[in-house]
Each structure stands twice: as C-alpha cells, then as structure tokens.
TIVO-23603 format. One record per residue: residue in one letter; x, y negated, z of N, C-alpha, C in turn. Coordinates in steps of 0.1 Angstrom, whole numbers, plus 5000, padded with zeros to 4 digits. Layout:
<recs>
AXYZXYZXYZ ...
</recs>
This chain:
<recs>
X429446824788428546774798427146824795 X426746884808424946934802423846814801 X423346774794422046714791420646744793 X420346714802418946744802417546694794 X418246614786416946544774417646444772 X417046374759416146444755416346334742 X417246254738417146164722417146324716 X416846274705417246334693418746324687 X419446394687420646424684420946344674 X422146304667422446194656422146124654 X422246054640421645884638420345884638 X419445784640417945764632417945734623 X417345804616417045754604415145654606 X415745494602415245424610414745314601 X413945204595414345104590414344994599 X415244884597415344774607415044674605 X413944634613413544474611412144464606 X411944364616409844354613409044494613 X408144454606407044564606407444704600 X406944834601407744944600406944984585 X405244904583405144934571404544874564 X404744874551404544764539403144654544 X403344564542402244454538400944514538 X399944474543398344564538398044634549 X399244724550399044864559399344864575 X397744904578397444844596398145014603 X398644964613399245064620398045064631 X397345194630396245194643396845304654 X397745324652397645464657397945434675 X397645294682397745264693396345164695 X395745134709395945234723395245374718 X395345484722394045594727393445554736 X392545674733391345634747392145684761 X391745694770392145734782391445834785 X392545984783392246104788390546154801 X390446204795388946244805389546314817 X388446404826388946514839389346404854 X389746484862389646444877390946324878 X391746394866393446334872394046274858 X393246164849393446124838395146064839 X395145994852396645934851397146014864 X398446004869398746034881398345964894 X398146094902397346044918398045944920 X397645844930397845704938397345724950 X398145774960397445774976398745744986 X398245794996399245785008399045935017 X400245995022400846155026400946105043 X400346185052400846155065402046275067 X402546345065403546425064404946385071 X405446285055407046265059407346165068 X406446085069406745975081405846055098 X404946135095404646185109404446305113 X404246395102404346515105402946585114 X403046615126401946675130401046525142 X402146445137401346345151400646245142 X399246305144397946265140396746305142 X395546165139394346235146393546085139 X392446145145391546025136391545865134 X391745805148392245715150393245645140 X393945705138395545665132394845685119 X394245805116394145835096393145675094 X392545635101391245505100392445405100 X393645405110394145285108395245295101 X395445385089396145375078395145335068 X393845405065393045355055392845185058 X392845115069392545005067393744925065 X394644975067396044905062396344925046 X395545005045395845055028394944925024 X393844935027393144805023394244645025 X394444585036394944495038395644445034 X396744575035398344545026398244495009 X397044565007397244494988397544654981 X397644734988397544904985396844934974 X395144914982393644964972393944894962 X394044804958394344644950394744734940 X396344754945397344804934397044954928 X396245034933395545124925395645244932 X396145244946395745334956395245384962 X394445504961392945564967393045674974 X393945764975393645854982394645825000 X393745875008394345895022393846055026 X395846095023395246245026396246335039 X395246365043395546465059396846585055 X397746585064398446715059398546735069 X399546905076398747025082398546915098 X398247035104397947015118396746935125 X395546925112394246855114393446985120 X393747105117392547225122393547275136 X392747365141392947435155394347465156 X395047495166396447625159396047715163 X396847835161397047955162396447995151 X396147945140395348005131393348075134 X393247975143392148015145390747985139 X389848035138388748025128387447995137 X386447915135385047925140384748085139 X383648145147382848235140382348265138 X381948195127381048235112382448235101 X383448235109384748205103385248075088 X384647945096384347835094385947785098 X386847695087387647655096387247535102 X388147505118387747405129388647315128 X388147175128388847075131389547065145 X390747045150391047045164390646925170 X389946985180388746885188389346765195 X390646765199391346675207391946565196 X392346615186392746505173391646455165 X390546515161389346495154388346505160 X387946465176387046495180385346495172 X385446405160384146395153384146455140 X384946565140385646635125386046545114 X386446655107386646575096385946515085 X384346535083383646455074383746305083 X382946305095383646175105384646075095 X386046095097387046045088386146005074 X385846105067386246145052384645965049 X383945995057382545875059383245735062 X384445745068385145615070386145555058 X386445665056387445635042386845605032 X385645705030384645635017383845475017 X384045455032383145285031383745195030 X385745265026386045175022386745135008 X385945245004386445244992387645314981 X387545394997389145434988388245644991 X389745684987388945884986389745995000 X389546085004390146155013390646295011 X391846345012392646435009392746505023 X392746665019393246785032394346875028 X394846905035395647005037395247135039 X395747255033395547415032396747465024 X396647615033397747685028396947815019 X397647875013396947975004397748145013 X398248145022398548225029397648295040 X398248365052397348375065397348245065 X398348195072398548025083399147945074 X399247835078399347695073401247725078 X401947635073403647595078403047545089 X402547525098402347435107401847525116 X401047665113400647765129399147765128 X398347665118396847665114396447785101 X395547775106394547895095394747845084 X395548005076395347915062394148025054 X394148025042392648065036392848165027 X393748275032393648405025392648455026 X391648525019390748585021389048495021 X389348405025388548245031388348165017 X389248185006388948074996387647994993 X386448094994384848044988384747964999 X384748015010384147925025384647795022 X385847815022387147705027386847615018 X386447665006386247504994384347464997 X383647575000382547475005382647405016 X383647425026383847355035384047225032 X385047225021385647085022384747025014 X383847065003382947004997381646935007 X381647005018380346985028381746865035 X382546845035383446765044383246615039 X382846595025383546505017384846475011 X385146615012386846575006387146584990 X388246514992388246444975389846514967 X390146554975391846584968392646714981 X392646844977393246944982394646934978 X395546954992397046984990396947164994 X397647234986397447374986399347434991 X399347465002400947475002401047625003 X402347675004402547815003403947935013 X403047895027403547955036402948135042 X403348165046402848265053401948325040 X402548415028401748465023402748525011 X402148635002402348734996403248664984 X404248674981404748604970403848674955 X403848824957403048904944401848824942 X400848774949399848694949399948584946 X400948434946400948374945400248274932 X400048324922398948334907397948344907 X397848434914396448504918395648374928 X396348364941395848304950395348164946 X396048104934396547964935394947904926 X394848034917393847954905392848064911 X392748134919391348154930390948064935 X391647984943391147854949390847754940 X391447744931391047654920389347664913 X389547774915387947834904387047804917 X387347814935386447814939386147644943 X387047574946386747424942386147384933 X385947414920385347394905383947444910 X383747524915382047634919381847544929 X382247504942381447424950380247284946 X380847224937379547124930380347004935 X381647004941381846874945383546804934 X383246704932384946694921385646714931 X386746784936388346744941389346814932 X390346674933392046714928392146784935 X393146884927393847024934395147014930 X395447034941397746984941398247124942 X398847184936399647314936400647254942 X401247314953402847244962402747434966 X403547474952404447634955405747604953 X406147474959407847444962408747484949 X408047534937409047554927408147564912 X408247484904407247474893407147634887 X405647664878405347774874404347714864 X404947774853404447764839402447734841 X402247874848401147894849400547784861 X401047694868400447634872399247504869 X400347454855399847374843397847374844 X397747504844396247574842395547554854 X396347574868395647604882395347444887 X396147344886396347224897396247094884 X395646994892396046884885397146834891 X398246854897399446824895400046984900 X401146964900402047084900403547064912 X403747094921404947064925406147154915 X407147044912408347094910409947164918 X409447074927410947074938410647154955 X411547154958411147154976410647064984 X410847024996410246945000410846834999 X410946704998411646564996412146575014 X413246505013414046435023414146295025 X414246205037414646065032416246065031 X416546085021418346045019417946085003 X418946005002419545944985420246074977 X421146114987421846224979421846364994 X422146474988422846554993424146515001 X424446595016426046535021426546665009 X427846655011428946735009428746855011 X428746965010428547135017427047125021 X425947055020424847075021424347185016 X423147275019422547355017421047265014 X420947125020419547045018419347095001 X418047065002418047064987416946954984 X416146884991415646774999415646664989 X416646624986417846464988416446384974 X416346284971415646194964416346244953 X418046224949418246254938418446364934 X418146514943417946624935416546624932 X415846604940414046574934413946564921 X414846434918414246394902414946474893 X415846514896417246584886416446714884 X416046794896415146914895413846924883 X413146794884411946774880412046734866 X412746684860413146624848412946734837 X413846854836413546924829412146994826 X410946934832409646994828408946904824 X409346804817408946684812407946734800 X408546814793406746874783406246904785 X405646954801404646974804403746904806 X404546774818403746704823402246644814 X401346604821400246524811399046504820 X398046484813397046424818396446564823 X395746534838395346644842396146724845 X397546764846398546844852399846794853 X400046764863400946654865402246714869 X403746694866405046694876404846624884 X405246724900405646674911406246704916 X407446614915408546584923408646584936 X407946544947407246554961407246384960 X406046354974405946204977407246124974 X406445974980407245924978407845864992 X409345864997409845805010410145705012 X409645554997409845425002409345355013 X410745325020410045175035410045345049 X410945415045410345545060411845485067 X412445435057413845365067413845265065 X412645185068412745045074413544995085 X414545015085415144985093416344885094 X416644835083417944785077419344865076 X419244965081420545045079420745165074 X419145215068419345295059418845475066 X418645575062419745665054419845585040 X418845565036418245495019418045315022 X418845315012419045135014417645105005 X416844975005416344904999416244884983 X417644864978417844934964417445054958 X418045154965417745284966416345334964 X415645254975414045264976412945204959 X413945074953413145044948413545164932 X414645224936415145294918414445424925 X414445454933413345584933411745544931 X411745444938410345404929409745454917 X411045344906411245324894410945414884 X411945534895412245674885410945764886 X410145744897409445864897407745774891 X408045614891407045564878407145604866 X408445614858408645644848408345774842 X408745874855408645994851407046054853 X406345924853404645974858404646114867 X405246094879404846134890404046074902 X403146164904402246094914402246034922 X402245884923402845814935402145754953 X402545944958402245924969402745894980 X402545734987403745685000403245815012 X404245775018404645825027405145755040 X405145635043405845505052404345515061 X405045415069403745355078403145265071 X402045255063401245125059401144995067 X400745065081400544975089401644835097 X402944895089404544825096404944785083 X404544785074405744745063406144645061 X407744645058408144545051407844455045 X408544295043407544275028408444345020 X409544385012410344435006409844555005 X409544685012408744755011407444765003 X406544695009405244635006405544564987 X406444474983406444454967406944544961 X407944644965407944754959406744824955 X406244874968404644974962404044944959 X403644764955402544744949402944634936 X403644694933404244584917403444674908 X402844544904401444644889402044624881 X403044574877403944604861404444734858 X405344804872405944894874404745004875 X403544984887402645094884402145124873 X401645014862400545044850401945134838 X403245184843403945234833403745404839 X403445404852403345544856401645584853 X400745484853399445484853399145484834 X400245474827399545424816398845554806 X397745534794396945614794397645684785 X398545674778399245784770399945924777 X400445874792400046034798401546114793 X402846024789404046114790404646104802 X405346234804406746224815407646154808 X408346074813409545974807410946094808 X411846084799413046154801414046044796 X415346124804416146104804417446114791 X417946014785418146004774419646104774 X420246104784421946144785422246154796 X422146284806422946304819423946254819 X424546144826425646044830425345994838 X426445934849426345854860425545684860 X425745654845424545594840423845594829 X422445624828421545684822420645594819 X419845594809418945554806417645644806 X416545604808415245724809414445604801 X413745694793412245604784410845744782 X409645644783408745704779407845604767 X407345644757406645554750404945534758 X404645374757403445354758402245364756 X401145324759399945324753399745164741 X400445164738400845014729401545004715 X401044944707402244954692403644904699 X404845004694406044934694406444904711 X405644994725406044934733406745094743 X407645074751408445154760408645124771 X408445184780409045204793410845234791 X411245134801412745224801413045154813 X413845244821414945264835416445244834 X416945154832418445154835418845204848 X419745304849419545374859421545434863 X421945374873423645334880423445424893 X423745524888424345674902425545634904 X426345544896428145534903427845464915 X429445414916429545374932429445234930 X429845164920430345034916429444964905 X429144864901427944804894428844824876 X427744844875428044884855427344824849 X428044824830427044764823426344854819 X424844904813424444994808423444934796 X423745034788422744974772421245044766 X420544994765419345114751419745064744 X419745154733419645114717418145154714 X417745084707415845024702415945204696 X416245264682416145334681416345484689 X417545494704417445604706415845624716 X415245524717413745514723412545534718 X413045574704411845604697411145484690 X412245364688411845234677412045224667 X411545204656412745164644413845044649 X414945034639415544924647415844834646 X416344694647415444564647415144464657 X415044384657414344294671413444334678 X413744344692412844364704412944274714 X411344254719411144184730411644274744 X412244254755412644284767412444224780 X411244284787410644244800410944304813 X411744254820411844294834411344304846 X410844434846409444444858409344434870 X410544394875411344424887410944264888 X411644164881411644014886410843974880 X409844054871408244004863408843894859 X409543864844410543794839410643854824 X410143744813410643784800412443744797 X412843874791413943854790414643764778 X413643764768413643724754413743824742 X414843824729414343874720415443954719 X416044034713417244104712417444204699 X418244234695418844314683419544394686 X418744524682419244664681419244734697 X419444654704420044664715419444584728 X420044624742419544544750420644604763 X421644504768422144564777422144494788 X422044594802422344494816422944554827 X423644494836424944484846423644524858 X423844634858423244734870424044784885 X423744694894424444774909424844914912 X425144904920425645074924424145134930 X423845234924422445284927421345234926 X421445104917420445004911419345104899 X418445004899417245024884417844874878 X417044884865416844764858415644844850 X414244804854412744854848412344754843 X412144804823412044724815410644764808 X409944654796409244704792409844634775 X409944754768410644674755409444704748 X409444634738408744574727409044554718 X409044664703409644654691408344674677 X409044724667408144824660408144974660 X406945014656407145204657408045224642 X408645324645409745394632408645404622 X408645374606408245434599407245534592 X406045554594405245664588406245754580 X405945904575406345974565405545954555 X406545984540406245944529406446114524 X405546134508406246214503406146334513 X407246424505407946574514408646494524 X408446494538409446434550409646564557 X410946624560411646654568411446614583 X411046674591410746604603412246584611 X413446644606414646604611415346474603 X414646464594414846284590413846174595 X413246234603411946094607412546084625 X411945964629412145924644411045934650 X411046044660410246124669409845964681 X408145964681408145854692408745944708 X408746044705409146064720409446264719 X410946304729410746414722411946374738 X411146604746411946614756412146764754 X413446794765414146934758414946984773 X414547134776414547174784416247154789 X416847214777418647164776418947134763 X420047014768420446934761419346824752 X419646774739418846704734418246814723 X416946794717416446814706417246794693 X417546914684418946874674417746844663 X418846784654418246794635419246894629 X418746964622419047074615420647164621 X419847194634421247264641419947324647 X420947504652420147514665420147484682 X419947454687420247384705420847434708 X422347384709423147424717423547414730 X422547374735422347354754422647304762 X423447144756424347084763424346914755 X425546904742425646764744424846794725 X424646644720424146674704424846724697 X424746764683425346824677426646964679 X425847014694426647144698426147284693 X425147264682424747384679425347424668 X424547554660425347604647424047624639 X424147644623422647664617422047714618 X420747664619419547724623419347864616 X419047974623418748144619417548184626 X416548194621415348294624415448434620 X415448524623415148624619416548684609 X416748724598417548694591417848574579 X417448474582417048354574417748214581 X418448184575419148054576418447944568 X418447844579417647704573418547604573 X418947524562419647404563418647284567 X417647264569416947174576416147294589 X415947154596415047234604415347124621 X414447174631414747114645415247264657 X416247234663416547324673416347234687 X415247324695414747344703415347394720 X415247364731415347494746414247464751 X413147584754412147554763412047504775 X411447454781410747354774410947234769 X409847224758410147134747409047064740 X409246934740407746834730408546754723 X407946734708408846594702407346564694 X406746444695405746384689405946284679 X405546294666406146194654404546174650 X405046004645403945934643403345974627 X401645984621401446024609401045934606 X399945844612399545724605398345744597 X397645924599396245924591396745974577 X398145954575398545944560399046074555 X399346194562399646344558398646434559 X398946494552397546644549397946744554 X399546774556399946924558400746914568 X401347014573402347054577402947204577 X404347244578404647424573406447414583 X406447514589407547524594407447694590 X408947764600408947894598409747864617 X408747954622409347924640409648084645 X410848074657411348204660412248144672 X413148244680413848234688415448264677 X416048134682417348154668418448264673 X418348314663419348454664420748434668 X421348324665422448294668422348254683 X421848164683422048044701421448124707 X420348224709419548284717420448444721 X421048474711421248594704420148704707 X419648664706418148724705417448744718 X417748674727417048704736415848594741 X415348624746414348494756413048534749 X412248444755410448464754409948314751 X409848314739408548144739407248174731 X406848074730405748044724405847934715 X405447874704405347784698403747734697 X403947634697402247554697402447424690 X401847374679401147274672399947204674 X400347044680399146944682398746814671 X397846814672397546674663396346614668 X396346474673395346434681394846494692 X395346584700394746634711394446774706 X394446784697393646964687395047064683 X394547174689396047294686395647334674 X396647344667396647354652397347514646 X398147544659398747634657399147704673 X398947824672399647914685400248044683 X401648014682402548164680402048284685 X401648234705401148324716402748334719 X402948494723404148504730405748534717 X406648484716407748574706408748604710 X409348714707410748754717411548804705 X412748884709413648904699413748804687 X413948894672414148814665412948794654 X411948794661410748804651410548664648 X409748614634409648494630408148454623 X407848374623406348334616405948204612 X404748204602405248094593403948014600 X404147854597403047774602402947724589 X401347704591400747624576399347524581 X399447434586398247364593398147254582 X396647204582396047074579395946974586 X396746844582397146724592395946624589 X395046634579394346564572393546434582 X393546304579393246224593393746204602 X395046254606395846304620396646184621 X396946114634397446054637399046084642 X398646144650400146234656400146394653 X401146404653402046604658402546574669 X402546664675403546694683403546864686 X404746914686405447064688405547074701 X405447194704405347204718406047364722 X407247424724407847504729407747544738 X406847634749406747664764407847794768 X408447814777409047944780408448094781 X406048084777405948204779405548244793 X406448164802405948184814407248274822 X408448284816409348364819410548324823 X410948184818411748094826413448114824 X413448224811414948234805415548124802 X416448134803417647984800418248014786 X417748114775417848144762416748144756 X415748064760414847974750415047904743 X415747944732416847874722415847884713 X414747784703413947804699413747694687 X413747794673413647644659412747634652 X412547534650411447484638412247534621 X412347644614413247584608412147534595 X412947444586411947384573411147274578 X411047224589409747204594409647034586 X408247034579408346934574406546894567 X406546764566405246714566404746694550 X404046704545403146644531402246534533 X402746444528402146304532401946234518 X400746064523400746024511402245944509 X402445874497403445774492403545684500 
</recs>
C-alpha cells in the first residue's frame, strides 16, 4: 500500500510518562514568535468564484462583506473579500493608456469604490488576473502589462492578488509568475500574491504567498466512477498532501477554496458531515481557508462550521506546519505539532462507507509516551486523560478534530543518532521517513541499507523528496555531521535533490543541486539551537526517484 507520510517508520524510541526531562531542566523550546511578512499564517477570506462565478458586481461584493461582518466571519479571523474573473471589460479589452477597465455595468464606480467599502469595514479586498493574454473568463489578462497592472491595483486599494493561468505561454510560466511578483513588491503597496498555476511548482515557494496545488476544486466528495473530474474534495487533499515540506509561513499549499454550505441544501452533492471533515482536513493541513458559499444564506450548521475558533487557531497556529498524514488507509490519522509544549493537532479521519474505530498512538505524533490530555474541537469538549493512546468510533466520512496534550520526546544526550530520537514532526514525499533504511516508497521498513556513493551506512534516515523531519535540541547540542546523496540502491542513481539544514529559522547547510551518485559531508554548529530540521527538495525536477539519505546523521549534545 503506498503511503504518503509521514511517521517515522518503527518503534519510538520514546520515554513514557511525565516530564520528558530530568527535574531542574525547563523545556523552552515552545511558543515561537510568530513568523513576520504579508502571510505569517494562512489567508482567511471569502472567493466569489465557486458559488457564482461571473454573476457579480458591486452591489453583491458590499453585500457579502457585510455578511462577513454579521455572520461572526470577521470575528472568527476572516478578512479578505476577493473578486474573481469577470470584474474588468470582456473581450480583453484595455483603457487607452492601456489601463485595465472595470466593467461599467457591474462596477459602475470601479473598483477602488468597493475596495473603500470593504476597508470601512474592516476587513481587506482581493482581485483577480491572469498572467496570460486574457483572463479564463474572456478579460484582459496582463501579459506584457505586469508594471501597470500592479500599480493599478496598488492605486485600487487592493490587498490580495489571485494570479491564474489561462491563455498563455506554458515556456513562460516562471518567468511570468515571479515578474508579477517583483512588480507587486515595487508598487509601494503590501498585497498577498496567490500563484493558482493549477499544479504546484517547486519554484513557486519563492513567487506567491500561497501556491496552488491541485486543479480547480468541485463541490462533490469524491470522483464518480470513470470520471475524468479531477475536481472532487477528496482528490484535492490526496493531491496536496504530498507537498507538506514545503508548506510554511509565507508560502502556503493550496489545495483550492473551500465549498462548505454551497449545498445547502439538505440533499447534498456533499452532506453536512462531509462539509465539516473537509473543513477539518484542510485546517489541519494549514491551507488557506477560503469560503466559497453565500455568506449572506447560511446555515446555522454551515455558519459553526466556518467559524469554530478551536478548529481555526490549529490552521492559524504560529508554528506554520502542514499537518500529514500518518498512513494512507481508509482510516487515517493526520497530525501537525503546535505552537505549545507537548500539544498536537490531530484528525481522525473514516473514507469507508461504515462507521469505524480509529486510534493515535501519543508517540506516532511526535510525543514521548505516556498520559495525554484529549480535546475535541468539534463538540469544544475535554475528553480527559488517556495512556499511550486515544481511540474514537468515527462515521462514514466523519472527522473527530482533536487537540492532544502530552510531553515532548526527550532531548538528545551524548552521541544521538537522529534515527534513535523522536522527530516532533517529519513529512515524506513517499511512504514514511525510515531509520537506518533507505525509502523504499511505500509502507515502513520497505527499504534496504542505506548507500551513498560507494559507502554503506548502518545508521542513518532514508528520505523521498519532498521531505522535513524536525527534532527537538533543547539549546543542549553543539554539532551536527551527516554524509547526504541520492541512495544508490533505491534511486539507482537517478533523480535530482538538494539537501538543506535548519536550526531556528538559519540554513546551516546547502548541498545546492545532487544527482547521480555523488555524496557530501555536513559538519554544522548547533550551539544554542533549539530545533534541526532536514529538508530534502526535488531541485525543482519533480522525479519520483528522489530516494535521498542522511546517512550517519547524528547530533553532539550535552549529558
């Protein structure tokens, strides 16, 4: 069975029970501060798109911002109201000074108009452009136009660019994307910039504070049968999952909006349930949570879904991981560690047809193991205390969104092995992250020993791009030394990565690009360091034999 992340393969090596370290010794290494830049946590707005598509005009964008207000929206931490296509002329037509034009019969007072009504109330305003000729929609898009087009929207008051990618050069697409970026940055005004090139790109990381991953979202739950959609909620997240090391503060996975409450209807395509585990999932996975429904009609059911602040502050929280998925199965668990000692996000999460029981175990979440507190965000409800474990009877297509509370694993002592310590958090392009194997691309322990170059390592971590595993230091190690390469065996020599080393936000180490069977040694100073974290990118090349090892890799720490 393929895996797409992300435990760490075999047991933890773990200790269980109470505090993780001796008497005396204060564990600081929680909260951080909260990331700086435009897009510290993931956007919070609302998309006129999938509920209306081109029928819009000022009127309506004013009476969703005031519903955003009303409903308990702004409250819950929602700010942007942003325009998508069919606000400018059609035909792709341009002013002449070659200015784009608001279309005078939907916007008779343009767009700053709007953008002056949305700001008084507090909340921010988002536009729509394509990086092609024309827009998907038959509007001017801003090939050639980029410098105008971002002073435009800076003279507009706009606060958040959606950048889509119709009608235009695919060879350009790089080019075009972090053009407009550089000329948004030069206008003098802040706006988010959303890359939506319908398929994630390494390089986008650099261009957009978020990044689209997928196509465009659909309202339905799954794909039919013989579908060609590629649409469905649950390919969305299955698509997006595997780019979980990238995600972060300031460059976000996007999955596409969100379609809770667009089948308000009681009968569905997407039931209620459905609505609230997509929620769930794309909180967890800190993707940007942008509605999509009528603000103005909602449900109340709708309406506590989008605005449950237990559930938002896990997608909002300032530590800035994508949550992964612990084991591709029909029931799955997903966790991301918090901004908190000892605290987790986790999703119990029932794709079957029929209600199940489903379990975490404290350690595959990155806890030592031990008693944990378990809070359910869904019924805002302490569950109580539990050992080792925590399991719950999940519906067919159900969540159960938890917030556990344990201790952190351990500090390293001594010479530590980073394949004998418990990673707070560690995702992998395929399968899980092994201990002293190389990735075998699928279930744990499917690899063989680690080989760089001509060198075999009996310790070590195997890796598939993309890939992060973060382990806690505690201030208490001085060194770190691996020997990194693409493993000669699992790769057989092929693919392209990079290796990169972090500690506290600072790269400590950059391979740059490695291919074949070349190998190179890391030797960094951890001295004061709180965290590592490894970081394996594809390079930008997107091989599926990014088979990539740490081998030796291991820390010098105090006693």
């Amino acid at each position: 069975m393929r895996s797409l992340a992300f435990a760490l393969a075999t047991t933890m090596f773990a200790a269980c029970g109470g505090s993780s370290d001796p008497p005396g010794e204060v564990d600081d290494d929680f909260p951080l501060p909260l990331a700086t830049g435009l897009s510290p946590t993931p956007p919070m707005g609302w998309n006129s798109w999938n509920k209306f598509a081109c029928n819009i005009n000022a009127t309506f964008v004013k009476s969703i911002a005031d519903a955003m207000v009303a409903s308990g929206m702004k409250d819950a931490g929602y700010q942007y109201i942003n325009i998508d296509d069919c606000w400018s002329v059609e035909g792709a037509a341009r002013a002449a000074d070659g200015s784009l034009q608001a279309d005078a019969v939907r916007f008779p007072q343009g767009i700053a108009a709007v953008a002056d009504y949305v700001h008084g109330l507090g909340l921010k305003l988002g536009i729509y452009g394509d990086r092609g000729a024309e827009t998907c929609g038959h509007r001017a898009g801003s090939e050639g136009f980029e410098a105008q087009d971002a002073m435009t929207f800076a003279s507009w008051g706009v606060d958040y660019v959606k950048w889509d990618n119709c009608a235009s050069k695919p060879e350009l697409i790089q080019q075009q994307y972090q053009l407009m970026r550089d000329e948004l940055e030069a206008s003098g005004r802040p706006m988010v910039f959303s890359v939506c090139a319908w398929s994630f790109y390494e390089w986008a990381i650099r261009a957009g504070h978020l990044q689209r991953t997928t196509t465009d979202i659909r309202d339905t739950w799954i794909a039919a049968a013989g579908s060609t959609d590629s649409g469905s909620i649950m390919t969305s997240l299955k698509t997006n999952r595997g780019f979980a090391a990238y995600g972060g503060p300031n460059h976000w996975n996007d999955p596409d909006m969100l379609e809770v409450g667009n089948s308000d209807n009681g009968i569905g395509p997407v039931t209620a349930t459905e609505y609230q585990s997509h929620f769930s999932l794309w909180a967890i996975t800190a993707a940007p949570l942008i509605a999509g429904n009528d603000l103005r009609s909602m449900t109340d059911t709708t309406k506590a879904i989008l605005t449950n602040a237990e559930i938002i502050a896990i997608n909002q929280d300032a530590l800035g991981l994508q949550g992964v998925q612990l084991r591709d199965a029909e029931q799955s668990v997903w966790t991301k560690p918090l901004n908190e000692n000892g605290a987790r996000a986790v999703v119990l999460f029932n794709e079957g047809a029929v209600v199940a029981d489903i379990t975490v175990t404290f350690t595959d979440i990155g806890l030592a193991g031990g008693s944990a507190k378990v809070r359910d965000l869904q019924a805002h409800a302490d569950l109580g205390t539990f050992r080792n474990s925590y399991t719950a009877s999940v519906p067919s297509h159900a969540t159960a969104t938890l917030k556990v509370i344990g201790s952190e694993p351990p500090r390293p002592r001594g010479t530590a092995f980073l394949s004998e310590l418990t990673p707070i958090y560690a995702a992998n392009g395929l399968g899980p992250v092994e201990r002293d194997l190389s990735n075998g691309g699928a279930d744990p322990g499917d690899g063989v020993p680690i080989k760089i170059g001509g060198t075999t390592y009996a310790k070590g971590l195997g890796m598939s791009a993309p890939s992060a595993a973060i382990y806690r230091l505690g201030g208490k190690c001085t060194r770190f030394t691996a020997s990194v390469g693409l493993d000669a065996t699992s790769s057989g020599g092929a693919g392209t990565v990079r290796f990169q080393a972090f500690a506290d936000g600072d790269m400590l180490f950059d391979s740059a690009t490695m291919t074949g069977n070349a190998s190179m040694s890391v030797d960094v100073s951890l001295v004061g360091k709180r965290r590592l974290k490894l970081l394996v990118t594809n390079a930008e090349d997107g091989s599926a034999l990014d088979r990539a090892s740490w081998g030796d890799a291991k820390v010098e720490c105090e006693p």
